[in-house]
C-alpha positions in Angstrom: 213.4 -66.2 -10.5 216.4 -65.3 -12.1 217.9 -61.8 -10.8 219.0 -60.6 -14.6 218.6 -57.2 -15.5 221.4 -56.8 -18.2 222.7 -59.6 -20.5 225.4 -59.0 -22.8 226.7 -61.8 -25.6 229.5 -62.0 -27.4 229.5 -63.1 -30.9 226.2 -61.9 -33.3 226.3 -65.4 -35.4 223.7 -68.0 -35.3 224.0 -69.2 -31.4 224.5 -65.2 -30.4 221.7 -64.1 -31.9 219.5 -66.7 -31.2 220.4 -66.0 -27.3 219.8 -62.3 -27.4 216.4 -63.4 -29.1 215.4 -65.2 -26.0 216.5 -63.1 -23.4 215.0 -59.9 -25.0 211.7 -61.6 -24.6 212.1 -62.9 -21.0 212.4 -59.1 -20.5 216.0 -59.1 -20.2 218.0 -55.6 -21.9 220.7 -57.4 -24.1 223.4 -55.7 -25.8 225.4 -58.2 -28.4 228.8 -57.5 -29.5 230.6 -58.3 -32.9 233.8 -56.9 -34.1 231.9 -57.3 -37.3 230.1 -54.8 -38.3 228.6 -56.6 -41.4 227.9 -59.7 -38.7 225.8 -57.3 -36.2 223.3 -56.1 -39.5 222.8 -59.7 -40.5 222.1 -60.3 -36.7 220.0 -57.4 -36.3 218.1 -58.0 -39.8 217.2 -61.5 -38.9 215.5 -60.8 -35.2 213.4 -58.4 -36.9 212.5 -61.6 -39.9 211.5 -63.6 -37.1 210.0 -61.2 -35.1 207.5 -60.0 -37.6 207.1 -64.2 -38.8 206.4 -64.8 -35.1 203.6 -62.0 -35.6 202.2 -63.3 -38.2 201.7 -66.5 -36.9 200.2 -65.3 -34.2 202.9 -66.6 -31.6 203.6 -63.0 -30.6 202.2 -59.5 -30.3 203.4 -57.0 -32.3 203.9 -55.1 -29.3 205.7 -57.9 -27.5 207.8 -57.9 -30.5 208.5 -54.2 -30.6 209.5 -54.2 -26.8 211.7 -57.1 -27.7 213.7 -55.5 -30.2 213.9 -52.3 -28.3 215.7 -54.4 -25.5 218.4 -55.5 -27.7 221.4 -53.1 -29.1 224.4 -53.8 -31.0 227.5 -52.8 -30.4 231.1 -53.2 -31.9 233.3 -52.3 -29.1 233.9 -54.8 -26.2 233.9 -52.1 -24.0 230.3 -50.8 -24.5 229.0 -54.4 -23.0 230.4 -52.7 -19.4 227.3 -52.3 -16.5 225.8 -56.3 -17.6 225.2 -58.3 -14.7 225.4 -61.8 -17.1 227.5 -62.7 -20.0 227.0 -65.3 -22.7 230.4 -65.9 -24.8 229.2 -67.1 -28.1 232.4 -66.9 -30.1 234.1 -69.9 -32.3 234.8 -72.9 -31.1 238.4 -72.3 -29.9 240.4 -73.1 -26.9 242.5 -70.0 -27.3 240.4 -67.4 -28.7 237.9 -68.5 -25.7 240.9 -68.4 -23.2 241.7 -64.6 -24.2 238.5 -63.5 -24.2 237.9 -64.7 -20.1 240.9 -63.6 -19.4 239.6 -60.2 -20.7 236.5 -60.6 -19.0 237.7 -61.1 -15.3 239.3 -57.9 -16.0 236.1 -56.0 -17.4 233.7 -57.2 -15.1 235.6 -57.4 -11.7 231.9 -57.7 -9.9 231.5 -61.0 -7.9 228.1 -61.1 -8.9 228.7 -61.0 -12.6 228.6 -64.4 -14.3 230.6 -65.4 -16.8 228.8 -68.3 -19.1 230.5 -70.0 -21.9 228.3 -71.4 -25.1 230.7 -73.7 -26.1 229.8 -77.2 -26.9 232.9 -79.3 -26.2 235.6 -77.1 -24.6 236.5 -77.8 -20.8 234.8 -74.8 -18.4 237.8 -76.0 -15.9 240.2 -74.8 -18.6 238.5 -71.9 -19.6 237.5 -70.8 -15.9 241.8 -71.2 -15.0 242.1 -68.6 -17.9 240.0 -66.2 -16.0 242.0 -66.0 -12.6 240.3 -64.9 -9.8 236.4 -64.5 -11.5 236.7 -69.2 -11.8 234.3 -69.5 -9.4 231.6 -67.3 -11.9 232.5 -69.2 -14.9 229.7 -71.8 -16.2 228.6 -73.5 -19.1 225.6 -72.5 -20.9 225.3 -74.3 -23.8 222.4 -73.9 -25.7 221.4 -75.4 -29.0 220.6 -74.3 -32.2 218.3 -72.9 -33.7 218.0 -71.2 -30.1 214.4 -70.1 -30.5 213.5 -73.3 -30.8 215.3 -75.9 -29.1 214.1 -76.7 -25.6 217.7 -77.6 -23.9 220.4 -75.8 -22.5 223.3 -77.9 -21.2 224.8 -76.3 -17.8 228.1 -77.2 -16.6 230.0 -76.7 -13.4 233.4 -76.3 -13.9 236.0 -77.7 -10.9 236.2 -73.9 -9.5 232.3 -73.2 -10.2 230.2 -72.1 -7.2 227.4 -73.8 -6.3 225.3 -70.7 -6.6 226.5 -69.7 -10.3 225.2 -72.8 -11.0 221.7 -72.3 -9.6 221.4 -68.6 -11.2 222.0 -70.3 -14.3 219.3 -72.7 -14.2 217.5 -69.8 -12.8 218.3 -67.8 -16.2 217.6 -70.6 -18.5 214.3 -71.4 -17.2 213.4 -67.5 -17.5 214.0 -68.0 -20.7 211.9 -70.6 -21.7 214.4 -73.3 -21.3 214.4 -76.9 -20.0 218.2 -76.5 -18.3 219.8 -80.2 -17.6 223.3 -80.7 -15.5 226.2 -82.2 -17.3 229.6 -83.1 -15.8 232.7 -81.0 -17.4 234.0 -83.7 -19.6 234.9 -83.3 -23.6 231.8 -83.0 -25.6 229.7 -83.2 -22.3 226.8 -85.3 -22.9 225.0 -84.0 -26.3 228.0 -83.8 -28.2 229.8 -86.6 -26.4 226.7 -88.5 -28.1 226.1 -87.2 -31.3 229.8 -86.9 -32.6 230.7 -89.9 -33.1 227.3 -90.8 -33.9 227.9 -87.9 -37.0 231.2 -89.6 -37.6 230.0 -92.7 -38.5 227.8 -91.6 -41.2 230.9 -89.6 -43.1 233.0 -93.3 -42.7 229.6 -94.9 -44.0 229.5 -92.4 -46.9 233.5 -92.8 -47.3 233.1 -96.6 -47.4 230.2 -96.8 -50.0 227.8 -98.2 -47.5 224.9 -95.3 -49.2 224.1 -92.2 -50.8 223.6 -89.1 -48.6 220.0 -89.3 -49.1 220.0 -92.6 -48.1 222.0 -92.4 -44.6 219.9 -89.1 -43.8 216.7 -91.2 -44.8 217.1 -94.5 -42.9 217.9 -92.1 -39.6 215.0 -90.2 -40.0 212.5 -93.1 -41.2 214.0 -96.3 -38.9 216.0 -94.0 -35.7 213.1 -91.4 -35.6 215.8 -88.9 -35.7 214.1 -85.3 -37.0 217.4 -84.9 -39.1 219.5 -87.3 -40.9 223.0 -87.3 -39.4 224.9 -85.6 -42.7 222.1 -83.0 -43.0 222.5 -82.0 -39.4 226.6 -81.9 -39.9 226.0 -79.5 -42.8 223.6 -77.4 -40.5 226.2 -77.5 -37.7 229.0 -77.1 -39.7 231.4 -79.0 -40.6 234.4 -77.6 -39.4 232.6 -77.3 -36.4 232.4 -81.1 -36.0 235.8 -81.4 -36.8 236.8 -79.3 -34.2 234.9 -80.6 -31.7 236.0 -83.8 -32.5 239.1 -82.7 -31.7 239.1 -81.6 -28.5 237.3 -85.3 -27.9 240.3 -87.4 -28.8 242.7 -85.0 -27.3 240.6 -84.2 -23.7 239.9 -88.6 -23.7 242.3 -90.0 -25.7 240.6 -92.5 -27.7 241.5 -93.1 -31.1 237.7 -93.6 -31.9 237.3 -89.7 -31.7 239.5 -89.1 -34.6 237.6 -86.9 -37.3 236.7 -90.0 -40.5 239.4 -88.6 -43.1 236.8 -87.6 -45.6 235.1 -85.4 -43.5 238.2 -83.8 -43.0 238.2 -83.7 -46.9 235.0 -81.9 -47.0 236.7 -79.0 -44.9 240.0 -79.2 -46.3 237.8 -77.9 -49.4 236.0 -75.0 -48.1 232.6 -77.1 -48.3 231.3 -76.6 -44.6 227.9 -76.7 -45.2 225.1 -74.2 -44.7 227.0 -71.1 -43.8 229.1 -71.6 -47.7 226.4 -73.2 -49.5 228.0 -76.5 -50.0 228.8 -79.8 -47.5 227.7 -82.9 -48.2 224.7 -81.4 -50.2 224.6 -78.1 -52.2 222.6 -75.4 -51.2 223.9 -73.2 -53.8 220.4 -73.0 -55.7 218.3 -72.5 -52.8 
């Protein structure tokens, strides 16, 4: 059982507050941190949407649910999240925005028994565990998938410097909350991305080249691969940019020129069309 009393994450987006969802109903107090004020009240307004949906479909109490939102608060300075025991960095998918934030961390939460977990989905843990000094042995991966609620998985990975135990209280955590936790070995992309990328990747050159329409790639995934979501429909969900990037840190972390981003996705994020979050990727979404 895992010993976690207080739970803080950073970042109140998708992946962020998808986590504090989780955790608040494994009985976990959460705080979640934004600099964004305007992010926090779209964070907190959406646990209370699917909340009261989970109500009424019967999947919760509406006392569960009211306990569960009275675990979570929100909170815009980095310094209220002080007195957690765990912490979730949720934050954008980059090396050195990650790498300042652990090396704030290490400072805030000198506690050996405080772990430090990471979200990202491609990033080393080695590298970002060496940004927190002397708290490397407490930094993990905890990569869960989205939309949180939802998905069964959460990727852990060890880091070089990762103690064996961190590791076990993460799997410990994870399975509190519902989760199915599997090991993965700290390379770029670890094993779901490592995967699904290039898999991704391939549809934008197929796309670029002509081979099909959109609906067409999506439908011959879903219909002949079994796949619950065509390949450019999940990009758009993901994010665009966020493929590019962590296609990036692919072909720089292995060096194979197969990782290179296909030029038009590039295109599509060149043009501000990143999919769900702006309304428009490969599809529009403006008139939904």
């Amino acid at each position: 059982m895992s010993d976690v009393k207080k739970l803080a994450v950073i970042g109140a987006g998708q992946m962020g507050g998808g986590i504090a969802q989780i955790a608040a109903q494994a009985g976990i107090e959460v705080v979640v941190f934004d600099s964004f004020a305007a992010g926090l009240e779209k964070c907190k307004a959406l646990r209370a949407k699917l909340f009261a949906r989970a109500v009424e479909k019967g999947k919760m109490t509406q006392e569960d649910a009211d306990a569960a939102t009275a675990r979570i608060s929100y909170v815009e300075s980095l310094d209220a999240i002080s007195g957690s025991d765990w912490v979730v960095e949720a934050i954008v998918e980059d090396k050195g925005v990650k790498f300042d934030l652990f090396g704030k961390l290490a400072q805030m939460f000198p506690d050996e028994n405080v772990v430090l977990a990471s979200n990202t989905s491609s990033i080393s843990i080695t590298e970002i565990a060496t940004s927190a000094g002397d708290a490397a042995s407490r930094v993990v991966g905890m990569h869960f998938f989205n939309p949180v609620p939802v998905m069964k998985l959460v990727e852990v990975i060890k880091g070089m410097q990762t103690s064996e135990q961190v590791v076990s209280r993460t799997i410990a955590l994870a399975e509190r909350m519902g989760k199915t936790p599997l090991p993965a070995n700290d390379r770029p992309g670890f094993v779901s991305n490592r995967v699904l990328m290039p898999l991704i990747n391939e549809a934008f050159y197929a796309l670029m080249e002509g081979v099909a329409e959109p609906e067409a790639i999506d439908g011959i995934m879903q219909l002949g691969c079994a796949h619950p979501m065509g390949p450019l429909r999940l990009a758009d969900f993901i994010g665009l940019d966020t493929c590019v990037n962590i296609m990036h840190v692919m072909l720089e972390g292995l060096g194979n020129p197969k990782y290179a981003p296909c030029p038009l996705l590039k295109q599509y994020v060149a043009a501000g069309r990143l999919g769900d979050k702006t309304g428009m990727g490969v599809y529009d979404y403006s008139k939904k």
